[in-house]
N, CA and C atoms as an extended XYZ file, in Angstrom:
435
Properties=species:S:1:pos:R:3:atomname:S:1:resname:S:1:resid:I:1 pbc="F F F"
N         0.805       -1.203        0.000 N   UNK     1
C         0.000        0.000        0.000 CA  UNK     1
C         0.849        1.270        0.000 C   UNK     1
N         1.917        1.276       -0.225 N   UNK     2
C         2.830        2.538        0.087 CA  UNK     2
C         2.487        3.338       -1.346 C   UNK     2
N         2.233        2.488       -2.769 N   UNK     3
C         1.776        3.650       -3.371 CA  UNK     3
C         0.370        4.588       -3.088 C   UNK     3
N        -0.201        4.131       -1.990 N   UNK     4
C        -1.277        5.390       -1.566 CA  UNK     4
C        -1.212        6.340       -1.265 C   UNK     4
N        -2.135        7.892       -1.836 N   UNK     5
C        -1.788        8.882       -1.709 CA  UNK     5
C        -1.986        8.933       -0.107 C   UNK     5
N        -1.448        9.984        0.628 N   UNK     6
C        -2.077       10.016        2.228 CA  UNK     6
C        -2.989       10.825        2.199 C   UNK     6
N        -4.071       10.947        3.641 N   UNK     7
C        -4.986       11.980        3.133 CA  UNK     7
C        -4.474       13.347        3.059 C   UNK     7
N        -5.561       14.692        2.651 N   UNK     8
C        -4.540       15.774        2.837 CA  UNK     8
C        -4.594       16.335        4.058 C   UNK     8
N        -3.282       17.156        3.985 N   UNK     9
C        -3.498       17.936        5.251 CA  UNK     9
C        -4.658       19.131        5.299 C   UNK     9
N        -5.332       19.256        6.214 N   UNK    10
C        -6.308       20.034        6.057 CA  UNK    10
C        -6.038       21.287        7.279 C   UNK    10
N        -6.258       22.607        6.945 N   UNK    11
C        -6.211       23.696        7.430 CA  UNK    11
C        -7.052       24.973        7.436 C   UNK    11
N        -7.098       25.484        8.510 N   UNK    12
C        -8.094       26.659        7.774 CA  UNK    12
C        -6.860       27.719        7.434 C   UNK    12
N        -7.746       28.806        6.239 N   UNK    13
C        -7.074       29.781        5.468 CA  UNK    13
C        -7.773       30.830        6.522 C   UNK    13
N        -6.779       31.865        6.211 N   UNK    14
C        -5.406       32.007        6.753 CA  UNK    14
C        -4.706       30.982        7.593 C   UNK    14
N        -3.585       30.274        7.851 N   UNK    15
C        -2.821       29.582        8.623 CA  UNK    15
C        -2.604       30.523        9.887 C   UNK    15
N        -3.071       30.090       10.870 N   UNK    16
C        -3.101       30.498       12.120 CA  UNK    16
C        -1.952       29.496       13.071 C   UNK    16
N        -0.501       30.326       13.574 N   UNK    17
C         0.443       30.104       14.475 CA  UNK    17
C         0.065       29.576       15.733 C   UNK    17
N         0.940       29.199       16.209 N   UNK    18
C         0.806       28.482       17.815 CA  UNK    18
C         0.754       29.853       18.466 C   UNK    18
N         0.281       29.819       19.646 N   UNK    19
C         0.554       31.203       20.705 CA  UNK    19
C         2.203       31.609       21.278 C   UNK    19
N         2.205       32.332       20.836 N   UNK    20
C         3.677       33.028       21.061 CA  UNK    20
C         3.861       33.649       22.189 C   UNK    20
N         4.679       33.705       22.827 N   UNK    21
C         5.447       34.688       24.004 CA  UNK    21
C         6.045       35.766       23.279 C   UNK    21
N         6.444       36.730       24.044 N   UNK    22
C         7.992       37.820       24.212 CA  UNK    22
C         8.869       37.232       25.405 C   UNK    22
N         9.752       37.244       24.609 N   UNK    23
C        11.241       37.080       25.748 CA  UNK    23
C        11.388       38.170       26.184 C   UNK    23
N        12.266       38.025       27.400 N   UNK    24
C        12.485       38.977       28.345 CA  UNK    24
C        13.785       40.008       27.210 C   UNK    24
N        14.681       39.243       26.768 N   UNK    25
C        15.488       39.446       25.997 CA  UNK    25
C        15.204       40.620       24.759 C   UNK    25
N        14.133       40.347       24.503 N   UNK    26
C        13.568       40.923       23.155 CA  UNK    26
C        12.821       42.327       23.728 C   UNK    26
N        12.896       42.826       24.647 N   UNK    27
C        12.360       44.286       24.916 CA  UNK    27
C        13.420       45.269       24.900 C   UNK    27
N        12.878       46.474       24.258 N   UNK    28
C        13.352       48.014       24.419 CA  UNK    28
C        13.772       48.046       25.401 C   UNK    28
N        14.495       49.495       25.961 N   UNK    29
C        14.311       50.244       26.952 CA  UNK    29
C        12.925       50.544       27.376 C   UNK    29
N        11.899       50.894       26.485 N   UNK    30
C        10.430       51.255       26.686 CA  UNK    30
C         9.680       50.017       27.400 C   UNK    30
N        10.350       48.793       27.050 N   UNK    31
C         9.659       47.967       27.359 CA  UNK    31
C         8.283       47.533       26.747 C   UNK    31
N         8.940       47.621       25.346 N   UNK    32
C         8.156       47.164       24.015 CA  UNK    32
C         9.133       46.160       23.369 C   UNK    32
N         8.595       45.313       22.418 N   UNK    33
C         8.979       44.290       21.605 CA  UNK    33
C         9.866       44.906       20.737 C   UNK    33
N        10.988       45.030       20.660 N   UNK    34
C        12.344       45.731       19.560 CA  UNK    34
C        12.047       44.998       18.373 C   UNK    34
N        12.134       46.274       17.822 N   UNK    35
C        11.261       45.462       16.223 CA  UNK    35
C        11.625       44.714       15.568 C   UNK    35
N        13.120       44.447       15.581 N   UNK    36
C        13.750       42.780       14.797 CA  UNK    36
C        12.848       41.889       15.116 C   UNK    36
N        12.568       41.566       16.613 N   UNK    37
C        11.758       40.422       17.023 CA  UNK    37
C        10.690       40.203       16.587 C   UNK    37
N        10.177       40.915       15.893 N   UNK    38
C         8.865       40.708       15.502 CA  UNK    38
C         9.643       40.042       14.112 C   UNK    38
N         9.703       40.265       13.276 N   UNK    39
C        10.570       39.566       12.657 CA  UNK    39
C        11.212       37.703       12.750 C   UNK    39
N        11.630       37.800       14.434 N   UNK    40
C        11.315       36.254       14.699 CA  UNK    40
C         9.686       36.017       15.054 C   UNK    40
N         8.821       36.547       15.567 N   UNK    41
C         8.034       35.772       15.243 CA  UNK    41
C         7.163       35.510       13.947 C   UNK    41
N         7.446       36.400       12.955 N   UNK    42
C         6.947       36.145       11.961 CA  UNK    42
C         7.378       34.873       11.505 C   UNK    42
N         8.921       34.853       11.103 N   UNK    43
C         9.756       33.459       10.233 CA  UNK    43
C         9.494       32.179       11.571 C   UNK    43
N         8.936       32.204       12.588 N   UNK    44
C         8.515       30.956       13.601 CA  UNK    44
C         7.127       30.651       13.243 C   UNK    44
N         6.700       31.900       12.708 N   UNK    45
C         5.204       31.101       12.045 CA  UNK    45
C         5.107       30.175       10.631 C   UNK    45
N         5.769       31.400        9.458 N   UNK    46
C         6.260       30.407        8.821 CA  UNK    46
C         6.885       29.105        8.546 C   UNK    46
N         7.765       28.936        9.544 N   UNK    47
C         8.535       27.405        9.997 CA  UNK    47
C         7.054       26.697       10.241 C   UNK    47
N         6.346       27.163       10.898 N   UNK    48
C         5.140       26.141       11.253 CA  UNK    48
C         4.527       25.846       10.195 C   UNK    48
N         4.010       26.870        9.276 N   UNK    49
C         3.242       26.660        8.000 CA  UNK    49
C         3.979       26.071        7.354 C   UNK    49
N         5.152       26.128        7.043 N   UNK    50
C         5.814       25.190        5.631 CA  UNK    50
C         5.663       23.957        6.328 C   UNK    50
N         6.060       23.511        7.851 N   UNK    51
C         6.136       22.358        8.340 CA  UNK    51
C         4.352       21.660        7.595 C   UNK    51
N         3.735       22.306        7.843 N   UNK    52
C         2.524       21.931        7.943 CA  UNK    52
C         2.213       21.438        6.356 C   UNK    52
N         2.459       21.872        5.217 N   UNK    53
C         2.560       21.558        3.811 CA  UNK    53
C         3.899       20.655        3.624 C   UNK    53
N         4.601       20.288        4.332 N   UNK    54
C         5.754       19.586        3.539 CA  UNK    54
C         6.941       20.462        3.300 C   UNK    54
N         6.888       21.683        3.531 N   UNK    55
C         8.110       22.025        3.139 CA  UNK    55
C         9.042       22.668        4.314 C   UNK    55
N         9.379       22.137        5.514 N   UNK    56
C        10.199       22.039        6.586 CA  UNK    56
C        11.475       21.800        6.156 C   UNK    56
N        11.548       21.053        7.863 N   UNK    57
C        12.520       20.342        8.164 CA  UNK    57
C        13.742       19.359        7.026 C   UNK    57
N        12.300       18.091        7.099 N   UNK    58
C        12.329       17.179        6.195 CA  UNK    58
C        12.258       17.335        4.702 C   UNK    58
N        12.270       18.259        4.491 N   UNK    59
C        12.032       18.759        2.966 CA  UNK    59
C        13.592       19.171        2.264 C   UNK    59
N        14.022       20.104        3.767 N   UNK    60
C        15.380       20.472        3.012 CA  UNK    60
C        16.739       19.650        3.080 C   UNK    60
N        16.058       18.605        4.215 N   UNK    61
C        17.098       17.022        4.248 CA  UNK    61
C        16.677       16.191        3.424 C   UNK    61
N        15.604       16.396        2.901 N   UNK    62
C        15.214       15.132        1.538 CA  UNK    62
C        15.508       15.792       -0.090 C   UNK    62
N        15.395       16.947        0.417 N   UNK    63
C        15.971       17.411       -1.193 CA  UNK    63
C        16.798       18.518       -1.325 C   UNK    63
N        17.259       18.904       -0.754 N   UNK    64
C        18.369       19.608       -0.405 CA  UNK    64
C        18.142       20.773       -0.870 C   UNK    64
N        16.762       21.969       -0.688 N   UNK    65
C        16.128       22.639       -1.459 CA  UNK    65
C        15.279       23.735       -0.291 C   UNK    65
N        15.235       24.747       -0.824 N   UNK    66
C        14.540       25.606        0.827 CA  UNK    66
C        13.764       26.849        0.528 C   UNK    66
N        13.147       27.829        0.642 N   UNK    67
C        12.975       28.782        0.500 CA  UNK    67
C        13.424       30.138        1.480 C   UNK    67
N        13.883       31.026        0.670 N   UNK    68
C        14.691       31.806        1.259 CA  UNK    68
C        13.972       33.288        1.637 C   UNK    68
N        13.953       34.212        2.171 N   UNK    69
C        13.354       35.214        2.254 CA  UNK    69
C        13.700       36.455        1.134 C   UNK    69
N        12.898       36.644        0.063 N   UNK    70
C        13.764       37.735       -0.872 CA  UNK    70
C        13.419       38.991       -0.379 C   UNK    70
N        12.277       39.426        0.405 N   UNK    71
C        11.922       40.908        0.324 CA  UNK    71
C        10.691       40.794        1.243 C   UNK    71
N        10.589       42.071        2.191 N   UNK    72
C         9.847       42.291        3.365 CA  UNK    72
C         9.658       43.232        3.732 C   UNK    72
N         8.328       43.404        4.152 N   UNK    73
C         7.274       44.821        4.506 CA  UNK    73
C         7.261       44.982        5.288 C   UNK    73
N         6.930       45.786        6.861 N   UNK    74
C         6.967       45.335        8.010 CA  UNK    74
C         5.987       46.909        8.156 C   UNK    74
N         4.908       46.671        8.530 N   UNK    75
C         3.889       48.272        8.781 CA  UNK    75
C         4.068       47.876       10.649 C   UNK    75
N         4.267       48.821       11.135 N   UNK    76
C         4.266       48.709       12.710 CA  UNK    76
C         2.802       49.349       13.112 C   UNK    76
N         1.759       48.851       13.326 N   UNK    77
C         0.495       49.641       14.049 CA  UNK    77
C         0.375       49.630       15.161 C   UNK    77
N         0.746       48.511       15.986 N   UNK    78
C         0.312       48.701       17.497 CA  UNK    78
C         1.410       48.096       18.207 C   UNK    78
N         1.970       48.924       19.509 N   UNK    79
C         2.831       47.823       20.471 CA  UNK    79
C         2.291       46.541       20.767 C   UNK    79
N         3.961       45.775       21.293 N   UNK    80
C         3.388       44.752       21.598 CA  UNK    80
C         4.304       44.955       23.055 C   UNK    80
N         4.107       44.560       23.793 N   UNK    81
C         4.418       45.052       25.588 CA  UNK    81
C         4.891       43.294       26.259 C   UNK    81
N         5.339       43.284       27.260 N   UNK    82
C         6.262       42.068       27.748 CA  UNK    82
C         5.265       41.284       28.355 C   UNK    82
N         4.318       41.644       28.417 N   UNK    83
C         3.017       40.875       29.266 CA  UNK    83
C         2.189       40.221       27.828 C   UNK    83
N         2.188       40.443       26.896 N   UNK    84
C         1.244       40.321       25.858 CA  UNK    84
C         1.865       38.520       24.966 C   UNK    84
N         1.260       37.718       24.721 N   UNK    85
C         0.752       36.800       23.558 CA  UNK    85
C         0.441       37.254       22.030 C   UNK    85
N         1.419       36.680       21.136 N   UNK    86
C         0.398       37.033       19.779 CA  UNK    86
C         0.258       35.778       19.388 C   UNK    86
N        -0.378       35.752       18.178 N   UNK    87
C        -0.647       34.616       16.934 CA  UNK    87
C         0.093       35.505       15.721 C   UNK    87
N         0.341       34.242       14.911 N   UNK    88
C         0.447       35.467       13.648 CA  UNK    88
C        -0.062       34.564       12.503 C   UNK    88
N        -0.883       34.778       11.756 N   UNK    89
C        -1.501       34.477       10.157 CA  UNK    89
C        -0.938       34.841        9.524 C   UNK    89
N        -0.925       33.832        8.581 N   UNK    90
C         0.132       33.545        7.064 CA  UNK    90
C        -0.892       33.429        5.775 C   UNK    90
N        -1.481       33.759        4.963 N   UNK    91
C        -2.229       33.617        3.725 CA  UNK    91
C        -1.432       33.848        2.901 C   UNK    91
N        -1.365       32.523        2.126 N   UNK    92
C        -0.781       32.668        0.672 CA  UNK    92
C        -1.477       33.883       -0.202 C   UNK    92
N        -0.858       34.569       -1.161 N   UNK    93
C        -0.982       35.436       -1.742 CA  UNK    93
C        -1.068       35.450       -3.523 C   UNK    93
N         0.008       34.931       -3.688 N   UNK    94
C         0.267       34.492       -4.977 CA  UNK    94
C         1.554       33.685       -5.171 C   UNK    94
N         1.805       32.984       -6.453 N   UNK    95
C         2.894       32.190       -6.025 CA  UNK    95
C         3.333       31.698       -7.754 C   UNK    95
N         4.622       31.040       -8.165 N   UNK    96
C         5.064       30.585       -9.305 CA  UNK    96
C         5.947       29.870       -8.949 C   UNK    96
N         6.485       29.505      -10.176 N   UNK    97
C         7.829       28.270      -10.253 CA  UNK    97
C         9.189       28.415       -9.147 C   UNK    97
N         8.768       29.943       -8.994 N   UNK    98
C        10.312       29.831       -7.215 CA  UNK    98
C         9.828       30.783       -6.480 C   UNK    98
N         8.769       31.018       -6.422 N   UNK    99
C         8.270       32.456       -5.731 CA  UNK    99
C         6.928       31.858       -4.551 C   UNK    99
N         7.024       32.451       -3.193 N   UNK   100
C         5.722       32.531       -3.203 CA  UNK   100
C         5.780       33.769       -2.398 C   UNK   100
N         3.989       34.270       -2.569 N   UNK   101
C         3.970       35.662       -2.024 CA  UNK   101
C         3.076       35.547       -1.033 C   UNK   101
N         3.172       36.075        0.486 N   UNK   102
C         2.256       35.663        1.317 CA  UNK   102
C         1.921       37.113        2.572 C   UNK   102
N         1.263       37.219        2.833 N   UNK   103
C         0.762       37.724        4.453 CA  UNK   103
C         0.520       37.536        5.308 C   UNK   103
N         1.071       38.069        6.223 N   UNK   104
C         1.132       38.096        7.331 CA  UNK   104
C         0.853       39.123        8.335 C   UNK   104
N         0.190       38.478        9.434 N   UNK   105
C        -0.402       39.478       10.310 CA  UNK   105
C        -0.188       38.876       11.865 C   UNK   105
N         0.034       40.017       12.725 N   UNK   106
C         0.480       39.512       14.062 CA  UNK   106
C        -0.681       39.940       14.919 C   UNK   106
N        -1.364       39.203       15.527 N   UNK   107
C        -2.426       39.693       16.422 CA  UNK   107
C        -2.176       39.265       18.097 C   UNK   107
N        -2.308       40.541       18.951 N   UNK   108
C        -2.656       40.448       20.559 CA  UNK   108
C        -4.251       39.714       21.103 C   UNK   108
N        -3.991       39.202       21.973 N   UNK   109
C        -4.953       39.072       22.687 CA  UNK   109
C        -5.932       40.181       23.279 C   UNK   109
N        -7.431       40.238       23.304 N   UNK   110
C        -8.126       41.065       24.126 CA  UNK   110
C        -9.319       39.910       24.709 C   UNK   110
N        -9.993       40.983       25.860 N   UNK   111
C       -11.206       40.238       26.172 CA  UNK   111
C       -11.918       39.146       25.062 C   UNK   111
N       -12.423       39.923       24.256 N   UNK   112
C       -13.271       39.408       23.252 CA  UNK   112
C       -12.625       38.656       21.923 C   UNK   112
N       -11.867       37.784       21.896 N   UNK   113
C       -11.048       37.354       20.778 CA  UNK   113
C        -9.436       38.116       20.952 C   UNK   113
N        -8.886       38.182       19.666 N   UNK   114
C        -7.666       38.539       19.243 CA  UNK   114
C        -7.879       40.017       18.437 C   UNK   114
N        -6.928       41.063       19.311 N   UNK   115
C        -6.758       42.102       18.480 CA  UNK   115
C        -5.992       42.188       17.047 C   UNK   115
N        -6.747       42.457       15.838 N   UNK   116
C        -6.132       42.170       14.600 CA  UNK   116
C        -4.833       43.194       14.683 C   UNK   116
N        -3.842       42.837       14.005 N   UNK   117
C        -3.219       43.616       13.357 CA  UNK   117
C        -2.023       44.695       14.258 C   UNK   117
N        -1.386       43.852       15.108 N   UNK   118
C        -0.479       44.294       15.599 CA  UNK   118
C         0.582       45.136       14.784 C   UNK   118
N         0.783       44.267       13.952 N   UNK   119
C         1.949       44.349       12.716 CA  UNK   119
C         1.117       43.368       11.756 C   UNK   119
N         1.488       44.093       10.595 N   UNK   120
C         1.945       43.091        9.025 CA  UNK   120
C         2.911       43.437        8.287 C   UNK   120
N         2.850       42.042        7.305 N   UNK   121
C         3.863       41.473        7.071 CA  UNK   121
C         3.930       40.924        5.695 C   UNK   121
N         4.122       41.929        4.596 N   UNK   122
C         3.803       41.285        3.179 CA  UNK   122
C         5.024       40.702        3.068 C   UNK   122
N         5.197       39.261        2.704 N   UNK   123
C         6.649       38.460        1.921 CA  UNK   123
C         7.119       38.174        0.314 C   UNK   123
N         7.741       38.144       -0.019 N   UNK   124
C         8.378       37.443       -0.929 CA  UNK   124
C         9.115       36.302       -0.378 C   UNK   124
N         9.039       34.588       -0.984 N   UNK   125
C        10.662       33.777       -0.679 CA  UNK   125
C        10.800       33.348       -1.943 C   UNK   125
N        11.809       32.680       -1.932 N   UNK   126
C        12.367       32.607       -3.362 CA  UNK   126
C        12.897       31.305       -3.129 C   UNK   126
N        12.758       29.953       -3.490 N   UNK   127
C        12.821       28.957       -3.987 CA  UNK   127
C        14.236       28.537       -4.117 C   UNK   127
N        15.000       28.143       -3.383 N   UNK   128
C        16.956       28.023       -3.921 CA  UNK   128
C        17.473       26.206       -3.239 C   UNK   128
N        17.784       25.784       -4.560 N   UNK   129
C        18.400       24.487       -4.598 CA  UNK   129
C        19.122       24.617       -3.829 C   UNK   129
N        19.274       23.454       -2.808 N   UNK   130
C        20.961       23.239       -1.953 CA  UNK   130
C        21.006       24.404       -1.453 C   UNK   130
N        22.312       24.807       -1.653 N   UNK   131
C        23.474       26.444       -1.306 CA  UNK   131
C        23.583       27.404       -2.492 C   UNK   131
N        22.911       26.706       -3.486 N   UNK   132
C        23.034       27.020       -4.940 CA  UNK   132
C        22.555       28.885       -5.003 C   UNK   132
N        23.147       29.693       -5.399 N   UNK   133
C        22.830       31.260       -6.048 CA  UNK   133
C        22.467       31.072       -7.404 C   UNK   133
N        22.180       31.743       -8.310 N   UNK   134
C        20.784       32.239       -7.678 CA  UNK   134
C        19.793       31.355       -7.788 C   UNK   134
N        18.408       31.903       -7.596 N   UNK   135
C        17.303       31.217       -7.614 CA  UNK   135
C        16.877       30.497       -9.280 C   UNK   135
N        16.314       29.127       -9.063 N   UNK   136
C        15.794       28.814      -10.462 CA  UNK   136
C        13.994       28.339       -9.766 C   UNK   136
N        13.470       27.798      -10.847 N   UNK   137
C        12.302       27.585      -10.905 CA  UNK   137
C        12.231       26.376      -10.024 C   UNK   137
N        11.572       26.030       -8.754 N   UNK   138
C        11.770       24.442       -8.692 CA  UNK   138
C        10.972       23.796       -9.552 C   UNK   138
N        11.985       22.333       -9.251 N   UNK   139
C        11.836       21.230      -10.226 CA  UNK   139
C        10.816       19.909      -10.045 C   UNK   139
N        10.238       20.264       -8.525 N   UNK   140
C         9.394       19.322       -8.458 CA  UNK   140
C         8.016       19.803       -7.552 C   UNK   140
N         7.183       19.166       -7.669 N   UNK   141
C         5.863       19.486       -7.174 CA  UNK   141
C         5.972       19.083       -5.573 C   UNK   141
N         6.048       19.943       -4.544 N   UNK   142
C         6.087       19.467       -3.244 CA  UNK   142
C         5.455       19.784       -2.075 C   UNK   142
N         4.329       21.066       -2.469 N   UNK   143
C         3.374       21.016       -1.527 CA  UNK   143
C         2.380       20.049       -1.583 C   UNK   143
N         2.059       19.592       -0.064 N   UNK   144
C         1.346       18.310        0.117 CA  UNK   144
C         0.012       19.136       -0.586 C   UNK   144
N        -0.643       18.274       -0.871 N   UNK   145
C        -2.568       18.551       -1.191 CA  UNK   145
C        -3.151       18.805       -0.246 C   UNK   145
């Protein structure tokens, strides 16, 4: 039975992150989130979403192949403070033979649900064989269904 497809992975759109912390590490003087960090939690959401389609871990030890970050937006709307939790959503955007284009959005917690829109986060990544410069088209079909 190993030629059976598996079922697919199923998700809701937008891809919604695990709940995140702030490190103690990662605050201002103000005692706000220093804005690189937001930055890690964006690419920790992503790690989750590619994990979640196949294209992780195991993807870049099975084919020696990765996507790289080409270009990034970063709109700052609201602090994020040392006491606070976000999520962050990933929606694919558009995408081709080495490209994909996606969004991202970082949301706080409130009473009533999640405050939208801490930060976003428009991406570009770019598709790169191995260690290989520059980018080509990939060569094989590898998001799961």
């Amino acid at each position: 039975m190993a030629d059976e497809l598996a079922p697919p992975t199923l998700f809701f759109a937008p891809f919604v992150s695990s709940t995140m912390g702030v490190e103690p590490a990662w605050l201002d003087y103000n005692g706000h989130l220093n804005m690189a960090y937001y930055h890690v939690l964006f690419d920790r959401a992503v790690d989750e979403a590619f994990e979640l389609v196949g294209l992780g871990v195991d993807y870049l030890r099975e084919a020696n192949c990765s996507y790289f970050v080409a270009e990034i937006h970063t709109l700052y709307k609201r602090e994020v403070s040392a006491t606070d939790t976000v999520r962050v959503t990933l929606q694919l955007i558009d995408h081709d033979e080495k490209r994909l284009h996606f969004y991202q959005r970082c949301a706080t917690p409130r009473r009533a649900g999640w405050r939208p829109r801490a930060r976003t986060c428009p991406s570009t990544s770019i598709w790169l064989p191995g260690r290989c410069r520059p980018s080509r088209p990939e060569s094989t079909t590898t998001l799961r269904s």
